[in-house]
N, C-alpha and C positions, 0 to 999 in steps of 0.2 A: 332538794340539793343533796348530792349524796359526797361525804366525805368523807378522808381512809388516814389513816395512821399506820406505818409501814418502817420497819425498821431492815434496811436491806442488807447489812453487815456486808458493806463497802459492794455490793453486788453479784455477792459470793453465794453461787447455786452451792446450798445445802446439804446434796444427795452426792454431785459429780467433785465439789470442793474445787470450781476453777472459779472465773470471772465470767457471768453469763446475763447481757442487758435482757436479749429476750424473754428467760424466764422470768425478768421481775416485769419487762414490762406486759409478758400476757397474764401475771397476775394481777397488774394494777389495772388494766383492760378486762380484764373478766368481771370486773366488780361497777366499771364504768364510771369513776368517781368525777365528781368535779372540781375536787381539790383534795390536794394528796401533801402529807409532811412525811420526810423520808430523816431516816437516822443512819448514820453510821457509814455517808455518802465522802467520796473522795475527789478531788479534781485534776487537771493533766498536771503534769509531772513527765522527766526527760526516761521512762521507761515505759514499757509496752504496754502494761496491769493501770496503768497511771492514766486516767482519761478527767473529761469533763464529765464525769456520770450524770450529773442533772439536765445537761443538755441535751446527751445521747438518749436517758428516757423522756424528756421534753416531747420530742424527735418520737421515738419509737410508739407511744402514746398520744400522742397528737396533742397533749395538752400543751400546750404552744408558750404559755407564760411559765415562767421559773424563774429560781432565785436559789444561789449558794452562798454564804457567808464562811464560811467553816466557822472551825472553833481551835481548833492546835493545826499547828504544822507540825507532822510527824517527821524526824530523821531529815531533816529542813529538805525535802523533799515535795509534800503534796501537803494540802490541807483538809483536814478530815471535819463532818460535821454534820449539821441538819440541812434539809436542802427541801424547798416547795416546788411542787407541782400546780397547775391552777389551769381549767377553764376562761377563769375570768381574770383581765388585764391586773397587774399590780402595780399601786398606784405608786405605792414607795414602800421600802423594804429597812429595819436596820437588826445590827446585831449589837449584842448587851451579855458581856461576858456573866459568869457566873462567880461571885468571888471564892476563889480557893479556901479553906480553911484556914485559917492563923497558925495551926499547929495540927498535926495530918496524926492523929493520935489512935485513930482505928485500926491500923496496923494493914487494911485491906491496899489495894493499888488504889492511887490515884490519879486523875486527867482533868484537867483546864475542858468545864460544860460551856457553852454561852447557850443563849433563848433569841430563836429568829420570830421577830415580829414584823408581821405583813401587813397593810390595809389594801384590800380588793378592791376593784369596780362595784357599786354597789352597800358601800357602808361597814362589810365585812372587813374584821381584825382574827387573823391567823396568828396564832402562837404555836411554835415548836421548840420541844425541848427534849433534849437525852439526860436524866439524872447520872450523878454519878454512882458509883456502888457502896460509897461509904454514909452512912448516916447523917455527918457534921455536913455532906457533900450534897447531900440530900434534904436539909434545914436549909442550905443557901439556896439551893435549886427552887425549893417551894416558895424561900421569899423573893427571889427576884422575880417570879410569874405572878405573886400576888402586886408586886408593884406594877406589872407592866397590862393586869388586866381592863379591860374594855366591860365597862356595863353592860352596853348593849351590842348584840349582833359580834358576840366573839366565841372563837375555840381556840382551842386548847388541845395539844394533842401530842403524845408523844411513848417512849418508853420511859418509864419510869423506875423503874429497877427496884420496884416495891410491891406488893401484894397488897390487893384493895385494903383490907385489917389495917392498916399500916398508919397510927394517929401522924405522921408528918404531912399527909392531904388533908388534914381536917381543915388549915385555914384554904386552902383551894377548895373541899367539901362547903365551907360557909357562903363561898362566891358562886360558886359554879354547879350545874347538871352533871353529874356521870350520866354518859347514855348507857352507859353496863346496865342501868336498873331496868332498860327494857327485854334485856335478855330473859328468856322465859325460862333458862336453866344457868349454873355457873357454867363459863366460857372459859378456855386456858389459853395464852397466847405463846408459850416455850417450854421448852422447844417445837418447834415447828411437828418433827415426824410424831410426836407423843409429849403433847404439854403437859405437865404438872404446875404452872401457877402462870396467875395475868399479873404481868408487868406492864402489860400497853395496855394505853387510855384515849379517851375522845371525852371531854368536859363542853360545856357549851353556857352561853350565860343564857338567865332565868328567863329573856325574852325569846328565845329558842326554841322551836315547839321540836321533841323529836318523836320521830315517826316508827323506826324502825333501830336497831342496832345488833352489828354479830361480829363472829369470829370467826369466820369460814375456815373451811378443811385444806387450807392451800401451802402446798410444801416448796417453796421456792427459796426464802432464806431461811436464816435460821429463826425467825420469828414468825409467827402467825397475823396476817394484817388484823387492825380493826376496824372494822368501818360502821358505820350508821347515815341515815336518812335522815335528815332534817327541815324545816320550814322555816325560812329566814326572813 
């Protein structure tokens, strides 16, 4: 089974700076995944830029099952968020906000994260998540994935707005595989045209055999997918 972690920043080609489904979905096609977690996904909305983006690459990609939850409604307009792609039927889908900070003391932006969790045809539990950029946002982000994970037959997959180093995965390090460790060199996922650090991950639990894992050369958003190979 091949899965990908893809952050499309709302669908916005990288290079041209419009709205472009094609370019993301011949990246997510060139890799031929059979389940894909997407960040930074938007839905219709009464303007032009304003689409169902998950369904349009549902559509474009052929992977026929999808799910959007968002996570904010931006300018009470669209709601922005994580969004799956999948091969295989979903059985039932929910969303589990992230709790805010109590006091936003970083001094960085903040945004309202939630964690979309999926169960597949098959036994498989999808987790998708976007951290936030603040650290306190980033402590809650890692405990609500540790509460929502699956023993067996789960991933885990998202951007995470952290650099592997980073001790706030060590309780998701204590559950879960990085598939990064089969990379035969370090991998950068951003920027896209000339990475300088991985922020996107693919985690899998212990009964997970993985096969394969990269970073491909692919400039379509602003992030670089990640995908890996696995035996479930």
């Amino acid at each position: 089974m091949k899965i990908m972690s893809f952050n499309t920043q709302h669908c916005l080609n990288f290079i041209e700076q419009k709205i472009d489904y094609q370019i993301m979905a011949d990246a997510i096609k060139k890799v031929n995944p059979d389940i894909v977690g997407l960040n930074e996904m938007r839905n219709s909305a009464p303007a032009s830029e304003y689409d169902n983006q998950a369904a349009i690459l549902s559509e474009l990609t052929e992977l026929k099952h999808h799910y959007f939850p968002g996570a904010i409604v931006v300018n009470d307009k669209y709601s922005y968020g994580n969004a799956l792609l999948s091969k295989l039927p979903i059985l039932s889908a929910e969303t589990t906000p992230v709790p805010d900070p109590e006091s936003r003391t970083e001094g960085g932006t903040y945004e309202t994260r939630c964690l979309l969790k999926a169960k597949l045809e098959g036994g498989v539990t999808v987790l998708v998540i976007h951290f936030g950029l603040n650290p306190d946002e980033q402590k809650n982000a890692v405990e609500t994935v540790v509460e929502n994970l699956e023993d067996e037959k789960c991933i885990l997959m998202g951007d995470f707005n952290v650099v592997p180093e980073n001790e706030v995965l060590n309780p998701i390090r204590a559950r879960m595989k990085d598939t990064a460790d089969c990379f035969d060199k370090p991998l950068l996922s951003f920027p896209s045209d000339n990475p300088q650090r991985k922020i996107d991950y693919l985690f899998v639990s212990p009964d997970v055999e993985v096969v394969s894992a990269d970073i491909p050369e692919i400039v379509a958003s602003d992030h670089r997918p990640h995908i890996a190979t696995v035996n479930i």
